[in-house]
Every structure is written in C-alpha cells, then in structure tokens.
C-alpha positions as CSV (number, residue, x, y, z in Angstrom):
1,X,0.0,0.0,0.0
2,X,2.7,2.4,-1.2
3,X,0.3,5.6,-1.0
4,X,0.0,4.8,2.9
5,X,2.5,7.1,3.7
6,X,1.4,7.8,7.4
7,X,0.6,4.3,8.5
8,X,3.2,2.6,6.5
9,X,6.3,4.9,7.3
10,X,9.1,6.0,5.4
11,X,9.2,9.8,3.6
12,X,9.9,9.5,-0.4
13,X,12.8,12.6,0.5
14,X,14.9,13.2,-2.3
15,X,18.1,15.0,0.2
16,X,19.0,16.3,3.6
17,X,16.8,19.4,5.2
18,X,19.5,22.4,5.7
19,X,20.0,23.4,9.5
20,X,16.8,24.3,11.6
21,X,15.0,27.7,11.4
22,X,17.3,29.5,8.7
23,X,16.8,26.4,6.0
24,X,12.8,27.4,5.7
25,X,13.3,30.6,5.1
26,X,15.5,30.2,2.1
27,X,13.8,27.6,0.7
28,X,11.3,27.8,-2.3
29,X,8.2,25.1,-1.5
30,X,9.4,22.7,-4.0
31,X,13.1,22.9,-2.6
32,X,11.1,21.9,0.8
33,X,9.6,19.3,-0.3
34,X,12.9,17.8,-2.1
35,X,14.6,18.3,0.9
36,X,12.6,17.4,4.3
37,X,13.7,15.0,6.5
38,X,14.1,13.7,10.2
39,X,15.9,17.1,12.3
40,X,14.7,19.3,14.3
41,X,11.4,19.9,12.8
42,X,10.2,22.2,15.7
43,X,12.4,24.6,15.1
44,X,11.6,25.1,11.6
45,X,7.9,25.1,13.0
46,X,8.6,27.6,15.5
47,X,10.4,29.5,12.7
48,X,7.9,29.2,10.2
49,X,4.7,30.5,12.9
50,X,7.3,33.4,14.2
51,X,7.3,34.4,10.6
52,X,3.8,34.3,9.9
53,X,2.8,36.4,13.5
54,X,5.1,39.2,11.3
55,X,3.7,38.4,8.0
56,X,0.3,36.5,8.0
57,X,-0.5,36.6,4.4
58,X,3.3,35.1,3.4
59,X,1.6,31.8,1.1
60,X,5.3,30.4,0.9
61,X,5.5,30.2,4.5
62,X,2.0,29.2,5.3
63,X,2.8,26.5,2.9
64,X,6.0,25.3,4.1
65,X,4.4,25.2,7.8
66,X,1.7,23.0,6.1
67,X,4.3,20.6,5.1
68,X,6.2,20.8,7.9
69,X,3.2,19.5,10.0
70,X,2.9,16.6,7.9
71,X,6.9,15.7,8.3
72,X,6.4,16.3,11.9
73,X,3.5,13.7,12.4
74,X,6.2,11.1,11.0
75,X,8.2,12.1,14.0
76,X,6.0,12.3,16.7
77,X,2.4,10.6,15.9
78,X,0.8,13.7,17.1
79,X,-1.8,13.3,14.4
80,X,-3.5,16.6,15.2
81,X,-0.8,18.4,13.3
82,X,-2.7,17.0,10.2
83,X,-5.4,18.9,11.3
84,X,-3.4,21.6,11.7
85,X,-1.1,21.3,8.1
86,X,-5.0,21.6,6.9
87,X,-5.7,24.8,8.7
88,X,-3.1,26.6,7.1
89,X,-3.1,25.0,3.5
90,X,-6.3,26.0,3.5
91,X,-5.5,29.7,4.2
92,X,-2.5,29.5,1.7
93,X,-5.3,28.6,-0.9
94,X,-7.7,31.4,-0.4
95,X,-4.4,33.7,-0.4
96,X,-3.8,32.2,-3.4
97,X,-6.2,30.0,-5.5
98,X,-4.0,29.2,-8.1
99,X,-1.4,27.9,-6.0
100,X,0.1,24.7,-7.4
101,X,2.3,24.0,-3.7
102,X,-0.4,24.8,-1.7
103,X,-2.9,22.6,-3.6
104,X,-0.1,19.7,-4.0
105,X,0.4,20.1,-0.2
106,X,-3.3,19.3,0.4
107,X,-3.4,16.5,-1.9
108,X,-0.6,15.3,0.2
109,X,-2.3,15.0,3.3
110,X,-5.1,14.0,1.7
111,X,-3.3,10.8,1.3
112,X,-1.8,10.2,4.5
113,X,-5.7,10.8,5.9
114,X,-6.3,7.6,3.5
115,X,-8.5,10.1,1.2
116,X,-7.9,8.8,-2.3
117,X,-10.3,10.2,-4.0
118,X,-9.6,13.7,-2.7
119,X,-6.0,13.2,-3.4
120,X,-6.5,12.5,-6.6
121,X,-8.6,15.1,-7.2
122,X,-6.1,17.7,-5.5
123,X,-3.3,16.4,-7.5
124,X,-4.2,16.5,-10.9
125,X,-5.3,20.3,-10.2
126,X,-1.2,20.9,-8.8
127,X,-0.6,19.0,-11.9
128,X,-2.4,21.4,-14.3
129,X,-1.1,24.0,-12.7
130,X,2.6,22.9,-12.6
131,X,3.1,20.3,-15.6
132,X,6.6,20.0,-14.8
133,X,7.1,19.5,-11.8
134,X,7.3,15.8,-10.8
135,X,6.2,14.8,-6.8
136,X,3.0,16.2,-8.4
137,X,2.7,12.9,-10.8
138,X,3.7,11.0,-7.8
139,X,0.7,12.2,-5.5
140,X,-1.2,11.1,-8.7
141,X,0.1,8.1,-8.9
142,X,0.3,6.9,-5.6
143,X,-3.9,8.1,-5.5
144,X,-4.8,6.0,-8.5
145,X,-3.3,2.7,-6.8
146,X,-5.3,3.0,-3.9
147,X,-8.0,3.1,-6.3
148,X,-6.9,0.0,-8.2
149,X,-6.5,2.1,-11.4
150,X,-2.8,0.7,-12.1
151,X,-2.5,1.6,-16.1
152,X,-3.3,5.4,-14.8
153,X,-0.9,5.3,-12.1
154,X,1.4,3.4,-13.6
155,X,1.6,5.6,-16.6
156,X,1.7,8.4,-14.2
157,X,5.2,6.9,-12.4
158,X,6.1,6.5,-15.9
159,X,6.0,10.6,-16.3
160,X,7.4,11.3,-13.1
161,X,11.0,9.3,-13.8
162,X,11.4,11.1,-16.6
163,X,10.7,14.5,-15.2
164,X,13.1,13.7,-12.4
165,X,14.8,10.3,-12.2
166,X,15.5,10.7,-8.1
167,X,14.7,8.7,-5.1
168,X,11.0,9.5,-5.0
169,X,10.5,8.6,-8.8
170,X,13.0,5.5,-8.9
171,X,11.0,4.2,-5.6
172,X,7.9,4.6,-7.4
173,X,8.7,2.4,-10.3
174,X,10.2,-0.4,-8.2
175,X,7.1,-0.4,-6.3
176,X,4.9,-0.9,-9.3
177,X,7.6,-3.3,-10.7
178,X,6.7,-5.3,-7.6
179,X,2.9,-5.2,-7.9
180,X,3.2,-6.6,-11.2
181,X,5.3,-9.4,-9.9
182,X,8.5,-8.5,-10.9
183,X,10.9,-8.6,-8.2
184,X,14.4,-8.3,-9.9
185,X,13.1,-5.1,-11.6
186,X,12.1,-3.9,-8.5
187,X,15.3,-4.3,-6.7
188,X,17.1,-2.6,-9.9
189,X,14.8,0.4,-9.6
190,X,15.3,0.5,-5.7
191,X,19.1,-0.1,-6.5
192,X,18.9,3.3,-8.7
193,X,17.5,5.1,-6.1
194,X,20.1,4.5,-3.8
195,X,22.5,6.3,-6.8
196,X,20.1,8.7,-6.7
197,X,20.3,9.3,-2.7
198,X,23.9,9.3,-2.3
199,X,25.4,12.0,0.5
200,X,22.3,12.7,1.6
201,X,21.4,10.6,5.0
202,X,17.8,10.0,5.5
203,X,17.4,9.3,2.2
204,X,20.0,7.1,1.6
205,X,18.8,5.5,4.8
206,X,15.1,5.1,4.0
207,X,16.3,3.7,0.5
208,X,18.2,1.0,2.4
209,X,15.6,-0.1,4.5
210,X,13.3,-0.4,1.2
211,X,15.3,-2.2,-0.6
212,X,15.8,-5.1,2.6
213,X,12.0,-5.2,2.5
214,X,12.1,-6.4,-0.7
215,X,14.4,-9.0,0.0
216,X,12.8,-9.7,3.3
217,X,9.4,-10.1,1.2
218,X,11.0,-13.2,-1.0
219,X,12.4,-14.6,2.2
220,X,16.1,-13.2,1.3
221,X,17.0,-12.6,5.2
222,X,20.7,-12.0,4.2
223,X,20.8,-9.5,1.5
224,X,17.5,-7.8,3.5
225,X,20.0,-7.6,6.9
226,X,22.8,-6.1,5.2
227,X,20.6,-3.5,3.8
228,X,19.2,-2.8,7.3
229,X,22.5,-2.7,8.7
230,X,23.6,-0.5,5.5
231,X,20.5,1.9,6.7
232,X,21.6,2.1,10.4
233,X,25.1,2.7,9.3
234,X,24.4,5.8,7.5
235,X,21.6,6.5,10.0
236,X,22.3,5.2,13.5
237,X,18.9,6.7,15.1
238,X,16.2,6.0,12.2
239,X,13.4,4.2,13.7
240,X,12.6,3.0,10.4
241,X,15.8,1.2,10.1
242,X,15.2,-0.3,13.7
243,X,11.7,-1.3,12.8
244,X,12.9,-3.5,10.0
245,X,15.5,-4.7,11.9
246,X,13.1,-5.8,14.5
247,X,11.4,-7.7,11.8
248,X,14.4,-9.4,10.2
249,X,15.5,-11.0,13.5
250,X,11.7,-12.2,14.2
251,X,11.6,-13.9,10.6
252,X,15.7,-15.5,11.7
253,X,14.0,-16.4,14.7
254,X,16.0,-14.1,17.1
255,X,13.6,-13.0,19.2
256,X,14.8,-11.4,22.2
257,X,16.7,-9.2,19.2
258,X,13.3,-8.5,17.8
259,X,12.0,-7.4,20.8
260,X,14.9,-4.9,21.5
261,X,14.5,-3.2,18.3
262,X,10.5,-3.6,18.0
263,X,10.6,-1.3,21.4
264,X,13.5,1.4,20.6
265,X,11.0,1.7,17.3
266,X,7.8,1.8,18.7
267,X,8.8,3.6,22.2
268,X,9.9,6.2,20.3
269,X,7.4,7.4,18.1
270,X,4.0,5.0,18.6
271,X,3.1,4.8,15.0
272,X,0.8,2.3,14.2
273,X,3.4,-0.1,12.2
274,X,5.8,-0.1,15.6
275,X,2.9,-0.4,17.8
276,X,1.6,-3.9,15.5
277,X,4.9,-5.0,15.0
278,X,6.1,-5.2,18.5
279,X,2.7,-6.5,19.6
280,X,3.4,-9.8,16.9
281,X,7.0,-10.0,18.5
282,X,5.8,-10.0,21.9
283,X,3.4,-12.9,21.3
284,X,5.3,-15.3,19.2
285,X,7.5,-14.9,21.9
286,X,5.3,-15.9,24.6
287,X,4.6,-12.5,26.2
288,X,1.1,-11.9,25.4
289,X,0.4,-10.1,28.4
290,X,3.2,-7.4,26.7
291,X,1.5,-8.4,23.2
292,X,-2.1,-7.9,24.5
293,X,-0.8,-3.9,26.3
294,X,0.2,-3.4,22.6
295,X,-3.1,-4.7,21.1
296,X,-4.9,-2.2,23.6
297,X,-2.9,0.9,22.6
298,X,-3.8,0.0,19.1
299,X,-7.5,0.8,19.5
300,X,-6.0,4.6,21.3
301,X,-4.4,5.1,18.4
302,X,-6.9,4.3,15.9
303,X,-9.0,6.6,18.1
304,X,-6.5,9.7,17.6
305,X,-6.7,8.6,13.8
306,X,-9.9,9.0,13.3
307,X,-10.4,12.4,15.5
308,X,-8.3,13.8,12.7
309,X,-9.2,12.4,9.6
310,X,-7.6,9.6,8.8
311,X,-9.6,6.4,7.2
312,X,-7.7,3.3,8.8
313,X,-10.4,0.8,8.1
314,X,-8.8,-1.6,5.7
315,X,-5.3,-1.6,8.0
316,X,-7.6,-1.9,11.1
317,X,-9.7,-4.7,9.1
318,X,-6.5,-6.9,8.4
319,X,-5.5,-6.6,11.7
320,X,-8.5,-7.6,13.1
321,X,-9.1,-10.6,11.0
322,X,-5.8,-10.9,10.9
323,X,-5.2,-11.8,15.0
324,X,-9.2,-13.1,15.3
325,X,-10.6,-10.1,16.6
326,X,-13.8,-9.1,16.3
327,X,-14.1,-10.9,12.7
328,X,-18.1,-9.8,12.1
329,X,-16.9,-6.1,12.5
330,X,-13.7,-7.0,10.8
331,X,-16.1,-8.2,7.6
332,X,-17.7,-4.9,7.6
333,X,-14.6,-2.6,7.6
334,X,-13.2,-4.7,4.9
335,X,-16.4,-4.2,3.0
336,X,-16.5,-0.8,3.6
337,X,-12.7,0.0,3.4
338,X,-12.9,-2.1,-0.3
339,X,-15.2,1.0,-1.5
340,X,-13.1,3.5,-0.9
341,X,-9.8,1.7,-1.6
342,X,-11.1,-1.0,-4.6
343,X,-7.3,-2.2,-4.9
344,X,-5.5,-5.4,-5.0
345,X,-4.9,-5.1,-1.2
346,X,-8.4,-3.5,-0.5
347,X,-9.7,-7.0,-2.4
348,X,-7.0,-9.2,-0.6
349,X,-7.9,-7.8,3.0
350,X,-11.8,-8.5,1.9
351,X,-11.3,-11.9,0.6
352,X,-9.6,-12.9,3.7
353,X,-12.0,-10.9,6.3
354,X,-15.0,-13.5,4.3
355,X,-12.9,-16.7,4.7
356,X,-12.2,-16.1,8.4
357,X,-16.3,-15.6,9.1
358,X,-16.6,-18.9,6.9
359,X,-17.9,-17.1,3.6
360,X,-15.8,-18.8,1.1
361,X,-17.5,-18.7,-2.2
362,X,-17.6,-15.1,-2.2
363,X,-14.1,-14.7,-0.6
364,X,-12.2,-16.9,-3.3
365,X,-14.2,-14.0,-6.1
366,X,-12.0,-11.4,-4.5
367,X,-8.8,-13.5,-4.0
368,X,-8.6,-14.1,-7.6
369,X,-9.3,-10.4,-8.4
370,X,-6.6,-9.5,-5.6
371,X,-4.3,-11.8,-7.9
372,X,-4.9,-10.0,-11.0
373,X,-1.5,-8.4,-11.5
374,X,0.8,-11.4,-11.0
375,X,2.4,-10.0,-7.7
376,X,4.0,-12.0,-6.0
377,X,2.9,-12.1,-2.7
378,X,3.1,-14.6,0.1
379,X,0.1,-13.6,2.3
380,X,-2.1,-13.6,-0.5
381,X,-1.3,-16.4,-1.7
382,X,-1.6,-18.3,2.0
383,X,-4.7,-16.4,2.3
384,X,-6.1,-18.5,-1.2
385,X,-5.1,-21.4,0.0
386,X,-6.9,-21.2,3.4
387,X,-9.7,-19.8,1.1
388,X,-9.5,-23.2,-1.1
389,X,-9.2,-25.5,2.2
390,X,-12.2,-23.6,3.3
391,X,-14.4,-25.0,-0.2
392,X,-12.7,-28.5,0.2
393,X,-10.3,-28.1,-2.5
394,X,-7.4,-29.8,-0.2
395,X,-5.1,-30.3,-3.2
396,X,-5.3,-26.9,-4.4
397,X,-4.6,-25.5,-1.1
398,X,-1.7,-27.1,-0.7
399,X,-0.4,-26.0,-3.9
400,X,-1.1,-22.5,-2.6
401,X,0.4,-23.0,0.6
402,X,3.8,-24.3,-1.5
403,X,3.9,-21.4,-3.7
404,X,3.3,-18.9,-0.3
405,X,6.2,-20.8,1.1
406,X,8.5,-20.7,-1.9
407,X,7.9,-16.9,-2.0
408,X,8.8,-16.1,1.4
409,X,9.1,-18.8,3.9
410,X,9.2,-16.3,6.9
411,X,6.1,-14.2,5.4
412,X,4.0,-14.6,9.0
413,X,5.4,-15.5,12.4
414,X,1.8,-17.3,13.0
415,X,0.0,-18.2,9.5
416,X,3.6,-19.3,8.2
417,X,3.5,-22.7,10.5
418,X,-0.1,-22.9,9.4
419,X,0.9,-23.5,5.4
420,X,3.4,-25.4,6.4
421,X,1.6,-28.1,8.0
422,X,-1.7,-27.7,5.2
423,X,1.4,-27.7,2.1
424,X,2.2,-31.7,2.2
C-alpha cells in the first residue's frame, strides 16, 4: 500500500533538510519538499509561525508550515498536526487559489488521511497548474493505486521518472515493478534510487531499508540484513531502520533481538506499524500479556486517527481478521474500506475478512481479483489457500500454501506454520 505514507512509514525525501530555522526561510516550496527529512522539525515550525505572526499573508510560509506538519507527524504521531497542516493550506489557498504547492500540499495530506479520491482530485489540479514539476505525478500516482486504477498510475510513475529520475520517482517504479510481480526489476529500480540518494542521509537510509523489504518479502534474510545494517550505518537513530531490523531478526527467529529493536521503534514514536509490529513479537515470543498492552494501545491510536481524519479501516480490518478479533466487525470494515480503496490489497484484506467468518465462495471471487496483476505475494497467496481448504479443494490449497512458502518462507510469524503443515 505504497500511497499509505502515514501508517506505512518511510518519507519519499529526495536529500537532507538544511539546518533548523534558517533552512525554511530560504527555501522555495518545492526545494522543501525535495529536501525534508528527520531534524529538528520544531524549530523550523517555531520558525515558520514566528514568521507568519510578522507576515500573516506570506503563502510560501503558510505552505511550508503545512508541510512541515505533515513531516512532523512522521516524527512524533501527534496526528492533530494533520489537522493543523489543513488549517493553514487552507488559508495558503484562499491567499492564493492558483497555487500549485499549496494545492499539491493538500493532496498530500489527503493521502496520508487515507482520502484517495480527494487526493486524486487535488493532485491533478497541482498538476495542471505545474506540468513540470514531478512529486506532483507522484501524488497522482500513488492516489490511482489506492483506487486500483494501475495503467493510470502506472503511466503516471512513468511521467514522473522522466521529469526527475530521483529517489522519490525510482521508488515509485520499483514499487509498481513489484505489484506486477516482478521482483528483480524492482530491486534494480530501488538499486537506482540508492545512486540517486547518495550523500544525503535519511534518504539514503530510508532507500536501504526499502530495498531489505524487498528482499525480506521473497524470504532473502541475508541481503535484507545487510541493507538494514547499510540503513543504520548511515543512520544510527532512524526508527525506520530499527523497525525493520526488529522484523528481520523475528523472521531468523532471534527474538529477544526482535524485541529490543521492536521497542526502541515503537517507544519512540508510537506509529501504528511499531505499535503492531512489537505487539506480533511479543506474542510469538510468549509475552502476550506485553502483546495484549500493545493490542490495547492500538485501538488509542486508531481513536486519535480518526479524530483527525484519517480512514484506517482496511489496516484496522486486516489486523482484526488478521489476529481473530472481532471478525463480524472486521467483515464490515473490509467491505466498507474495499469501496473507498477498490485495490489489489483492498480485495485481498476482503477476501480474507470473508474466509475467516466462513464465507468462502464469495471470498475466493475477491482472491482471484486480488491476484490480477501477478504480484508475488506470500500472504495472498496463503490467504487463497486457506480460502481453497475452506471450499474442500485440499489439493489446491496445498499448492497454494507451497507457492506462499516458496515466496517467502518467513512471510508470518503465526499463519507461516499454518501452510506449512496444510502444504504436504
């Protein structure tokens, strides 16, 4: 779910942010954008609302302190600055209607809130405003796969490499690379954008840790450390990086090493990845009193989510149906989340929220269509095969459990035992 910015983590940055306060102030709004990352965000807030106090009607600076809410929620999961980046776009766009950053920066959060349609709507009109500049085709983009219009989005990755071949457009491709089941394309594409990141940290950093999930996703654990260790390296604080880590060392079976980077991640900034990953560490290591705190502090945070805008349902329905909770109100997030988000993923989560509550006809409709681009995916294919066992069809499952296996033999600390016993 690449366009899950928020939820998902990791910034498409193409280099460094300058030094705090003084770096705002001399940069144009697509400089900022090009250049944000992890630092001392507050200061270029503070900066940013000293300067507007003097000059209220300064667009540049409203927008910059629009997008520098947004970087700071990655920081901090204080998801009411997303209310607040809103508050002042908005004001940069009646100052100025025609404003392709301010716009852009709306479609922008309109994506991390999980708003495709609005996002897609916002960033085509930055887009017609500002043909040539790229991260606009990339909010475009990353919109139109939410809404499982791949040709679109596809072609619109397509537009934005060639505008600007950097880290944001090169991760782009490799992504869609990977939803059409090409892996060693992927890892080229993720191999330029590490070119393309070079001497600047937190990009170089995040392109590390992208590349080892690739790796990690066909079951690579080798290659996928070094590139976590490579991100750490370069990086020695990114949370990111220890997230990952966290999960290599869970799928190598090193557990009390997951658990020491799952809570350096998720102790640090409670962003609903850390706070699901540690939780899964904690139980497949035994602790589910520590797994079940975790579990609880996930329905907080969907809480604060929603209070400012953001539709989780489809993350909040796998992980329901995911870990047996709730699975009739699982089902109808699924079914609701699919409308908004009629994806690949939005018909994987559905097809698996119908097998769980023993709806299997239907479900194995929506596993196929969640198929339809070749990706290679080990979940979806284990969820097929527990879909086929479901109908009966014993051989077939098992020839889905084998593939599932093949692709990634560490893809679930709990379901992975599962195909392995239903495979022979």
């Amino acid at each position: 779910m690449a366009a899950t910015v928020l939820l998902l983590g990791g910034v498409l940055n193409e280099s460094e942010q300058a030094e705090a306060g003084g770096a705002a102030a001399a940069a144009t709004p697509e400089q900022f954008v090009a250049q944000f990352a992890p630092g001392d965000t507050n200061a270029v807030v503070r900066d940013l609302q000293q300067r507007l106090r003097t000059r209220p009607d300064d667009v540049e600076s409203s927008v910059l302190l629009g997008l520098a809410y947004q970087q700071r929620v990655r920081e901090t999961a204080d998801f009411s600055d997303l209310t607040r980046s809103e508050g002042i776009l908005e004001r940069a766009r009646e100052l100025d209607p025609a404003n392709a950053d301010a716009i852009g920066g709306l479609a922008t959060l309109a994506l991390a809130r999980h708003d495709f349609g609005r996002a897609l709507t916002l960033g085509r009109k930055a887009r017609r405003l500002a043909p040539s500049t790229a991260r606009h085709y990339g909010v475009v983009g990353d919109a139109l796969l939410e809404l499982g219009r791949y040709r679109e989005a596809f072609a619109s990755f397509d537009r934005m490499v060639r505008l600007k071949p950097n880290v944001a457009s090169y991760a782009r491709v490799s992504y869609a690379r990977e939803l059409l089941g090409d892996k060693p394309g992927a890892i080229k594409a993720m191999q330029f954008a590490l070119d393309a990141a070079a001497g600047r940290r937190e990009a170089l950093a995040w392109t590390h840790v992208q590349l080892g999930k690739i790796y990690l996703g066909m079951g690579r654990l080798q290659p996928a450390e070094a590139q976590f260790l490579a991100a750490l390296e370069v990086f020695p604080t990114y949370l990111y990086g220890f997230e990952a880590r966290a999960q290599l060392a869970l799928a190598a079976g090193r557990n009390r090493e997951a658990v020491a980077f799952g809570v350096r991640a998720a102790d640090a900034v409670p962003l609903p990845q850390f706070v699901v990953s540690l939780a899964d560490i904690y139980r497949a290591s035994g602790n589910r009193p520590a797994a079940r705190e975790q579990y609880a502090l996930m329905d907080v945070i969907q809480r604060l989510l929603r209070a400012n805008g953001v539709n989780s349902d489809l993350e909040l329905a796998l992980f329901r149906i995911d870990h047996g909770i709730r699975l009739r109100e699982g089902l109808q997030l699924a079914r609701a989340a699919r409308v908004d988000r009629p994806s690949i993923f939005g018909d994987d989560v559905l097809a698996w929220a119908l097998a769980r509550n023993g709806r299997c006809d239907e479900a194995r409709v929506y596993s196929k269509r969640s198929l339809r681009l070749g990706t290679k995916d080990a979940s979806m294919y284990f969820h097929r095969g527990m879909i086929e066992r479901c109908l009966g069809r014993k051989a077939e499952a098992a020839r889905w459990f084998t593939r599932a296996l093949e692709t990634n033999p560490h893809f679930s600390p709990f379901w992975a035992d599962v195909a392995r016993r239903y495979s022979s």
